[in-house]
KEVOKOL-116627 format. One line per 10 residues: number of its first residue (from 1); their letters; for each residue x, y, z of N, C-alpha, C, O. Coordinates in pm, 1 decimal. Atoms other than C-alpha are relative to their C-alpha. Example, Ala and Ser with C-alpha at 12.3 -4.5 7.8 and 13.67 -1.06 7.14 Angstrom:
1	as	89.0:-119.0:0.0:1230.0:-450.0:780.0:90.0:120.0:0.0:193.6:118.1:66.5; -82.0:-119.0:-6.0:1367.0:-106.0:714.0:-77.0:109.0:73.0:-26.1:219.8:89.9
//
This chain:
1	xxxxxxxxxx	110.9:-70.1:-59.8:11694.1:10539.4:9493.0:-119.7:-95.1:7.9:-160.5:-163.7:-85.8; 166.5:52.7:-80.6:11367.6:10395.1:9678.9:-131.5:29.8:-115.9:-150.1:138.8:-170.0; 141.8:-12.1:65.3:11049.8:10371.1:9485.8:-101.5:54.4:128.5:-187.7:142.2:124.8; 94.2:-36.6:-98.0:10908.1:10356.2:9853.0:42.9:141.5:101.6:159.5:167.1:131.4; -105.0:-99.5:-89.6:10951.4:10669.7:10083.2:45.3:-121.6:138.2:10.1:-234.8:171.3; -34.9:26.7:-167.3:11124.6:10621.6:10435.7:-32.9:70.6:72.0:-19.9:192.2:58.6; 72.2:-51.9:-113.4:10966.0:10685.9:10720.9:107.4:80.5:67.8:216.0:45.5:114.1; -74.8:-112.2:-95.6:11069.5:11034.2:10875.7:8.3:-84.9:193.4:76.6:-28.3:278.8; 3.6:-6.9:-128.5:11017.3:10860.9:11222.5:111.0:-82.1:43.2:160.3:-163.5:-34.9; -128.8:103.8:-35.4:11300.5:10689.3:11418.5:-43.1:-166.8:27.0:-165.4:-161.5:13.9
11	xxxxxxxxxx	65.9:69.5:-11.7:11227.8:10299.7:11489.6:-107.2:2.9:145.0:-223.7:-36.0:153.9; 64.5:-7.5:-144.1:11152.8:10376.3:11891.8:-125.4:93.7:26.4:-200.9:94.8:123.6; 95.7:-111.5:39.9:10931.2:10663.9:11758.0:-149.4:-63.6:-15.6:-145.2:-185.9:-29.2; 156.5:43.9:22.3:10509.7:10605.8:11719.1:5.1:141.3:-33.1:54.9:239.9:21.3; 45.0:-143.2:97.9:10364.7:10858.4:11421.5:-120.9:-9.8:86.1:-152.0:106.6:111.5; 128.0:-37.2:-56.0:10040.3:10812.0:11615.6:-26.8:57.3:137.0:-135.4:95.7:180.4; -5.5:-84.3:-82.6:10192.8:10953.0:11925.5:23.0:141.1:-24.2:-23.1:234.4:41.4; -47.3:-131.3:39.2:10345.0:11231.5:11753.5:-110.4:83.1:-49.9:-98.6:205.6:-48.2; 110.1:-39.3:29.1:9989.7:11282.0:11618.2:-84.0:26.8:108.2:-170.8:111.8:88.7; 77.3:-59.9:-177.9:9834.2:11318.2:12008.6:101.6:64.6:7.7:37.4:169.4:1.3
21	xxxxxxxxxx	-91.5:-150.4:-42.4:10151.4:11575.4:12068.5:-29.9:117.7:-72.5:-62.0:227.1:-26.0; 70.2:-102.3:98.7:10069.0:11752.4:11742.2:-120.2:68.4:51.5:-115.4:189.3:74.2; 108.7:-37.5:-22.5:9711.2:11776.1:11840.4:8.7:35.5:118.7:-63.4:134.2:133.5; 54.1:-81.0:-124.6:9726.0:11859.3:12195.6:66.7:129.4:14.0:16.8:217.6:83.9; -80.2:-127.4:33.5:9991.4:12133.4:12108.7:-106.3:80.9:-94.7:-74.1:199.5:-86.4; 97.5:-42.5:83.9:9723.2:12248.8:11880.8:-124.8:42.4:89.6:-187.7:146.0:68.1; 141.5:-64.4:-68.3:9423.9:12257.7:12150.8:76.4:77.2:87.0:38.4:194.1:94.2; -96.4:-147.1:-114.6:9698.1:12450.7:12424.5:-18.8:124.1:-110.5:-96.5:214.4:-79.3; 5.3:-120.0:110.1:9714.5:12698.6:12129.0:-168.8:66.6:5.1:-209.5:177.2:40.9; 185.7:-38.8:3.0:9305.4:12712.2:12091.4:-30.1:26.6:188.4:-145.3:10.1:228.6
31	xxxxxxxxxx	25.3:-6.2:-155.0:9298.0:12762.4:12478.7:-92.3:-125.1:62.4:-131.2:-98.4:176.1; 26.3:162.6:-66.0:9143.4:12366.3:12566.2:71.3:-79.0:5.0:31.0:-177.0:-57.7; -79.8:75.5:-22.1:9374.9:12200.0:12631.3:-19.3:-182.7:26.1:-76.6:-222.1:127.7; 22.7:178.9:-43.9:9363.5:11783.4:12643.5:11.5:-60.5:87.2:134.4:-56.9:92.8; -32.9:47.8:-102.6:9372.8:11602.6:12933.5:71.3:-114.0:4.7:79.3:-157.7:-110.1; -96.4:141.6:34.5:9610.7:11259.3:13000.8:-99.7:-77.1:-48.2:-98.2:-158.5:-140.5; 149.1:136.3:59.9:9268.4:11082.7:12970.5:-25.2:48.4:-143.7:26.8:-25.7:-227.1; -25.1:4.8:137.5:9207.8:11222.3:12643.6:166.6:-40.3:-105.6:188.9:-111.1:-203.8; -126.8:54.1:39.0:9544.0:11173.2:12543.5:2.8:-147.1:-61.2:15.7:-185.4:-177.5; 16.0:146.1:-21.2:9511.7:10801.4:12641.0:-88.0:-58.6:-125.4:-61.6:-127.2:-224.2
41	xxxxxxxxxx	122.1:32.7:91.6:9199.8:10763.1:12470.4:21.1:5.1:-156.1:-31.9:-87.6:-217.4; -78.9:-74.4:152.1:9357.0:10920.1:12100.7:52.8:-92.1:-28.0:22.5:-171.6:-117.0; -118.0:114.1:40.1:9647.6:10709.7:12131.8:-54.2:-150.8:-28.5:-30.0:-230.7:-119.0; 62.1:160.5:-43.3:9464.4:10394.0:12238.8:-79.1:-52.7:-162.7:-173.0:0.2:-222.2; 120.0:63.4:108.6:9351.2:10149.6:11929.3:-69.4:-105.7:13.2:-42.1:-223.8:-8.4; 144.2:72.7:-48.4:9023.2:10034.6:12037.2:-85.7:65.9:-126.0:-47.1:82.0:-241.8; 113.1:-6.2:136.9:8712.0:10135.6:11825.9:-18.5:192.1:10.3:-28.0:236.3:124.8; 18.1:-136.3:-17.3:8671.6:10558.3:11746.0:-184.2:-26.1:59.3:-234.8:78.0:101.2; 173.3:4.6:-57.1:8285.6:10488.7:11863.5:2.5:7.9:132.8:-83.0:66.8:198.9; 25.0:-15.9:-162.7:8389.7:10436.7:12218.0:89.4:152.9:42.5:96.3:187.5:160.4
51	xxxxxxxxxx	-40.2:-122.0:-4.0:8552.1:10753.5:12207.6:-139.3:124.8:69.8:-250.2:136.7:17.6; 132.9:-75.3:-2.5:8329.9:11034.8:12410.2:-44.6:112.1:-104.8:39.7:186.8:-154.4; 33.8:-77.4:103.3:8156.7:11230.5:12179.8:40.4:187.7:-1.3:52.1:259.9:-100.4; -80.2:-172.0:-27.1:8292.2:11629.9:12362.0:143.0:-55.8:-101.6:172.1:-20.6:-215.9; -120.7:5.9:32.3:8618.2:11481.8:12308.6:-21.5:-15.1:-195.3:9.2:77.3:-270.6; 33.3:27.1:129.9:8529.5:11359.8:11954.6:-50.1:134.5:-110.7:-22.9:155.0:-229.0; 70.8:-133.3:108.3:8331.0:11698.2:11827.2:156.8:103.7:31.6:182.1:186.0:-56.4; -62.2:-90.3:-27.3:8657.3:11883.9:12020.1:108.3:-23.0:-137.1:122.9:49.3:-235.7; -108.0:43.8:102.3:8945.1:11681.2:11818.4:-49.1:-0.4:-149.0:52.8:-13.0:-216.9; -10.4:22.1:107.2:8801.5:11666.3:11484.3:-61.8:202.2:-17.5:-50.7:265.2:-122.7
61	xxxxxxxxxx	-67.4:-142.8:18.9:8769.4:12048.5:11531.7:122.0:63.4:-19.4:163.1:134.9:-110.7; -184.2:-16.9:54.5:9134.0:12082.5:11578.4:40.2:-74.4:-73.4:148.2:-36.8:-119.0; -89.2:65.3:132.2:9225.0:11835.6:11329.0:-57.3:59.4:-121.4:25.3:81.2:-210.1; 48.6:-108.6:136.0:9007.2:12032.2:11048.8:115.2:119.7:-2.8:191.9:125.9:-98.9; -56.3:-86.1:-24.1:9188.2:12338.9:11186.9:202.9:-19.4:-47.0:275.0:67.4:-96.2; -108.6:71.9:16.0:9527.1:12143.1:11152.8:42.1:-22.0:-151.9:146.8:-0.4:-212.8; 4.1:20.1:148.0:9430.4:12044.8:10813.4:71.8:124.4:-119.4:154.6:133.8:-210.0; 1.4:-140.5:66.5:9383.6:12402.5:10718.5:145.3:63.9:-30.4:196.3:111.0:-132.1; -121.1:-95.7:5.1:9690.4:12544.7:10804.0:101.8:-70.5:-73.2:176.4:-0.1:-141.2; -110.4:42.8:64.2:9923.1:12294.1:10666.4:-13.0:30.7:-149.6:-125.3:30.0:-200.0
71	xxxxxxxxxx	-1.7:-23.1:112.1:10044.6:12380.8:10314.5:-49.7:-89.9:-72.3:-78.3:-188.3:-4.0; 42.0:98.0:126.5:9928.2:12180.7:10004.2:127.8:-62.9:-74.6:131.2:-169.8:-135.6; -85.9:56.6:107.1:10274.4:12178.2:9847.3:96.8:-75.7:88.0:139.3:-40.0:197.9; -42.2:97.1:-72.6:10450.6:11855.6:9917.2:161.3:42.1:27.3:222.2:-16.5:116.8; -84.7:-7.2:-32.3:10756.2:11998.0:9904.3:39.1:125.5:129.3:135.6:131.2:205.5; 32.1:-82.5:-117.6:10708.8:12247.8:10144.0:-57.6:-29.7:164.4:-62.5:49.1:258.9; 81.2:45.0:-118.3:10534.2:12044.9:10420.2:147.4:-95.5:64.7:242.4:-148.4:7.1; -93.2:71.1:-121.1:10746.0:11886.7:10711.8:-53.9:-106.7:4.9:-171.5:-129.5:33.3; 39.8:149.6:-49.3:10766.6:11529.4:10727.9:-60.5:-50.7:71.9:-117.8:-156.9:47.6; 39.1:42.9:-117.7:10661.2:11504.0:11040.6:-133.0:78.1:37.6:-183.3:77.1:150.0
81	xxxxxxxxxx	140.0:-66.4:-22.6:10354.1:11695.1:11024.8:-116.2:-85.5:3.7:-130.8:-206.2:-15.2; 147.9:116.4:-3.0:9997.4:11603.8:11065.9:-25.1:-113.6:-97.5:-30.2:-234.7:-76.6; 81.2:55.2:140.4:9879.2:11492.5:10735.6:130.6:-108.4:-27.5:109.5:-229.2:-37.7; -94.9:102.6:27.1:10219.6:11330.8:10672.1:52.1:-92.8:111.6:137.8:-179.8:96.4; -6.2:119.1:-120.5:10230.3:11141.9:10989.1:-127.4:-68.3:-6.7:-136.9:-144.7:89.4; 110.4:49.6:21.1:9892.8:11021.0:10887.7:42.0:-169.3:-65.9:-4.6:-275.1:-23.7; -61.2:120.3:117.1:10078.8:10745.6:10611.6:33.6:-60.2:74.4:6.1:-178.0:51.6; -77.2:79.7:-51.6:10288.6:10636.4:10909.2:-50.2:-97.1:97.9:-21.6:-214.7:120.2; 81.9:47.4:-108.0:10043.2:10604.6:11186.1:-95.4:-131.7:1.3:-112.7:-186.3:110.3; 78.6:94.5:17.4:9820.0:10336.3:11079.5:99.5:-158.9:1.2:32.0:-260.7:16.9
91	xxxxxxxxxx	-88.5:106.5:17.4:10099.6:10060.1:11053.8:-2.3:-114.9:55.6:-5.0:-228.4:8.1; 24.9:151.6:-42.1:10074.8:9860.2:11331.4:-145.5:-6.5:89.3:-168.4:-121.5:126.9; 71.9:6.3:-42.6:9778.7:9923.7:11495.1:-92.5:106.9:-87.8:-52.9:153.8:-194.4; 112.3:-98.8:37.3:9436.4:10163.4:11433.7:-7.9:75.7:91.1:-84.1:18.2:168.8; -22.0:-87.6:-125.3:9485.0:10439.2:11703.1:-134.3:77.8:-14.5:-155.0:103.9:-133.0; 116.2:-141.9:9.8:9154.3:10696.1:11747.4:29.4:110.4:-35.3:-64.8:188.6:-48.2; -18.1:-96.4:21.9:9352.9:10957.4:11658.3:33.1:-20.1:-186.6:14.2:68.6:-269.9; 11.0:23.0:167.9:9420.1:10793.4:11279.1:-166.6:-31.5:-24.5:-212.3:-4.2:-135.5; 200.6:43.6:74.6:9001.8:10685.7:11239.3:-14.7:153.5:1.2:-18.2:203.0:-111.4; 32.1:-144.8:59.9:8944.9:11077.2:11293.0:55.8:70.9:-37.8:-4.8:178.0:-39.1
101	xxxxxxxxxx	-79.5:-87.0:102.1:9192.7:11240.9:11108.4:-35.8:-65.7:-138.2:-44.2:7.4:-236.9; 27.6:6.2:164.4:9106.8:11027.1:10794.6:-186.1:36.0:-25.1:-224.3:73.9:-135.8; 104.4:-48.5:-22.2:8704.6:11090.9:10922.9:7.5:139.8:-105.3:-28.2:184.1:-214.5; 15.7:-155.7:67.0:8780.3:11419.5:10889.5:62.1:88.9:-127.9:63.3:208.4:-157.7; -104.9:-52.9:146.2:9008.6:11412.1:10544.3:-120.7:-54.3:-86.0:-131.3:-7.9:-199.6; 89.1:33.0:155.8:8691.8:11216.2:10351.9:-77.0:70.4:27.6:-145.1:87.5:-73.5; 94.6:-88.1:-10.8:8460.2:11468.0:10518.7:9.0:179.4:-58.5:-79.9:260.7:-83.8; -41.2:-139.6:70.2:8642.0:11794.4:10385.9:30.1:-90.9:-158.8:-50.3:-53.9:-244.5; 8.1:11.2:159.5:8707.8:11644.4:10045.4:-189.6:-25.3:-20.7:-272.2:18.8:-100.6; 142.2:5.0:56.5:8372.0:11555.1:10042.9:-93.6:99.9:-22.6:-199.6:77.0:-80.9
111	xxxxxxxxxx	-0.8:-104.5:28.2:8318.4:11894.0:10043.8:71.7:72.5:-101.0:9.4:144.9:-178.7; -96.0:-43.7:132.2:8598.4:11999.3:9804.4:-101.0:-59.0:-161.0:-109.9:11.1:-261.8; 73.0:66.6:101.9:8367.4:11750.0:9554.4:-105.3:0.6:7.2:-142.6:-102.4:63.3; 139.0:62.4:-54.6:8016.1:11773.1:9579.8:-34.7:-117.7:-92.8:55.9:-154.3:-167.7; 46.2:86.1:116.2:7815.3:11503.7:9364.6:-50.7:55.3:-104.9:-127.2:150.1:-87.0; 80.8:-84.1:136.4:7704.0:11612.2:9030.1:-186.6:-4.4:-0.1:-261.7:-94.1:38.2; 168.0:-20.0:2.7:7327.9:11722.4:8985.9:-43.5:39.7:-110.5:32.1:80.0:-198.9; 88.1:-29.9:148.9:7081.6:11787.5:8715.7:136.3:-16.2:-163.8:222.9:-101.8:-181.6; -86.4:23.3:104.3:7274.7:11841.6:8379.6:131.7:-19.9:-11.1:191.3:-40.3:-116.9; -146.6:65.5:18.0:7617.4:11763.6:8498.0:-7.6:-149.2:33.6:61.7:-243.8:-4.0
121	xxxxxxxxxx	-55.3:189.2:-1.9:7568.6:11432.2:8608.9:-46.4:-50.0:-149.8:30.6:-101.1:-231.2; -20.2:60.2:117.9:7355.6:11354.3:8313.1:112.4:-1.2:-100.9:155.1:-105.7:-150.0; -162.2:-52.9:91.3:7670.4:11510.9:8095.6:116.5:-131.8:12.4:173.6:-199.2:-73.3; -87.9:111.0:-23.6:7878.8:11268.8:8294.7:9.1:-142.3:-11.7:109.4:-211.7:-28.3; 48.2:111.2:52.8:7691.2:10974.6:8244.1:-15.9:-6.1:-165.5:59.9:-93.1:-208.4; -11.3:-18.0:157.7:7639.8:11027.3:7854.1:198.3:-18.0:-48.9:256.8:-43.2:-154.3; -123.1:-50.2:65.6:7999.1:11084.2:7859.7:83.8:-122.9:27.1:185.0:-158.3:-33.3; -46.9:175.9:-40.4:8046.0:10704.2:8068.2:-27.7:-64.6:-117.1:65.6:-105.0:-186.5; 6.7:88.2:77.0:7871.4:10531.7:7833.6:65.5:50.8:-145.7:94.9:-53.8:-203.6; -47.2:0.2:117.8:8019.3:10693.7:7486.7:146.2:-15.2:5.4:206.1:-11.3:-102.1
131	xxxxxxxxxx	-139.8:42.8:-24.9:8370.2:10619.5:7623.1:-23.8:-172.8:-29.3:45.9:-240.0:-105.4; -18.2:144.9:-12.2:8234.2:10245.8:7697.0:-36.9:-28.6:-112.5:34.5:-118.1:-157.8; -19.2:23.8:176.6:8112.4:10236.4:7315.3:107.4:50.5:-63.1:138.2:-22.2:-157.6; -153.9:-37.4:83.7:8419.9:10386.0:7176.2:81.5:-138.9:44.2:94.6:-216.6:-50.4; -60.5:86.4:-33.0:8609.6:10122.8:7359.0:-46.3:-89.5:-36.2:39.6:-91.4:-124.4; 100.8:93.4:95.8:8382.7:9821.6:7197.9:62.2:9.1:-135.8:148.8:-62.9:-185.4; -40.2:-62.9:131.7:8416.5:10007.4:6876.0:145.0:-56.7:-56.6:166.7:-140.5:-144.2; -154.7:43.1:7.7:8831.5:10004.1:6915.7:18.5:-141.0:-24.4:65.8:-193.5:-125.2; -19.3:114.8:42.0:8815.3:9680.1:6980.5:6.3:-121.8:-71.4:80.6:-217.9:-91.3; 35.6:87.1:154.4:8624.5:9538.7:6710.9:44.4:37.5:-122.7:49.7:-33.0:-223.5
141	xxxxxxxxxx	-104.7:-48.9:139.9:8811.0:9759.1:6462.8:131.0:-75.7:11.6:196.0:-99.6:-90.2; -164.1:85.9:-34.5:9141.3:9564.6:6610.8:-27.8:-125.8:-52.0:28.9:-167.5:-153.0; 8.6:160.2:40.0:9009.6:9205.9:6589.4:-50.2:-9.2:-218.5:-2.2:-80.4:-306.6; -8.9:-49.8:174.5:8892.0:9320.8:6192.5:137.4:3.4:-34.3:185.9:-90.9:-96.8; -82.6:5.9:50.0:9194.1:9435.7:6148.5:118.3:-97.0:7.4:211.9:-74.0:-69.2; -69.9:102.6:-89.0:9387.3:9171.3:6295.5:-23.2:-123.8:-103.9:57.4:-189.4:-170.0; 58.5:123.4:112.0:9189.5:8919.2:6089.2:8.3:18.2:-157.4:-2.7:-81.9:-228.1; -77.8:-24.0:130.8:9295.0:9087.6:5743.8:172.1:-6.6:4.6:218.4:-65.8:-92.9; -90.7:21.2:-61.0:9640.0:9101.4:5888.6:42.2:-134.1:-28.5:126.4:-160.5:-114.4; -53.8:149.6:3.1:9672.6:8725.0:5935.4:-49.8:-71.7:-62.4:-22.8:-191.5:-70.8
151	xxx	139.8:82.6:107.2:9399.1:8630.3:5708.7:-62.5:-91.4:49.4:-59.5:-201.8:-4.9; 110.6:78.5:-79.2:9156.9:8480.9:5946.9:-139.6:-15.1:-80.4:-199.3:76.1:-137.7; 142.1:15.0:60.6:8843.1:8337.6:5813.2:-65.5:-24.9:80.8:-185.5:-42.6:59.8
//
């Protein structure tokens, strides 16, 4: 057995096309449908900036939406789905349709996490540094003991 997975896709296959089929099957569903020029544009890896910005506010609407619905549990999710065609897509190129699907995966976690404020961050910081003195601590109790051990002077 593999340490690494294998790619659900065949070799003649592109995960970052299957990711513009996904998604435009996704805006037919929402009633907007994509046009070949958007299509093009998705697929194409040039820079997500030259991307127009309708198209840009439309797709990272349906890819949130996309997000949503897919399950959480890995064993339950289809290989070939969004999120897991995400791993595949980036491989040989940077397509516009992988820059805003991961856009829009650090922008919802970044929501799932906010940053800590008032007494939790301090909490969290107090709680950095008495880890990084404990660890000090350990260490100099080791080299002590280490040096009775072998009888270091």
């Amino acid at each position: 057995m593999s340490w690494f997975p294998k790619s659900p896709f065949a070799p003649d296959e592109d995960a970052a096309e299957h990711m513009v089929k996904l998604l435009s099957t996704e805006a037919e569903k929402s009633g907007t449908p994509l046009t070949d020029l958007d299509k093009e544009i998705l697929a194409k890896g040039s820079s997500p900036e030259q991307v127009p910005e309708d198209l840009r506010r439309k797709a990272k609407k349906l890819i949130t939406s996309m997000y949503l619905a897919e399950p959480w549990d890995e064993l339950e999710r289809d290989p070939k789905s969004f999120g897991n065609s995400l791993q595949w897509a980036g491989d040989s190129s940077y397509p516009n349709i992988v820059a805003l699907a991961e856009e829009v995966a650090c922008e919802m976690r970044g929501e799932a996490f906010p940053p800590f404020q008032g007494w939790k961050l301090a909490k969290d910081r107090m709680q950095l540094i008495g880890c990084g003195v404990l660890v000090v601590l350990v260490m100099f109790a080791m080299v002590i003991g280490a040096g009775f051990l072998f009888g270091w002077k």
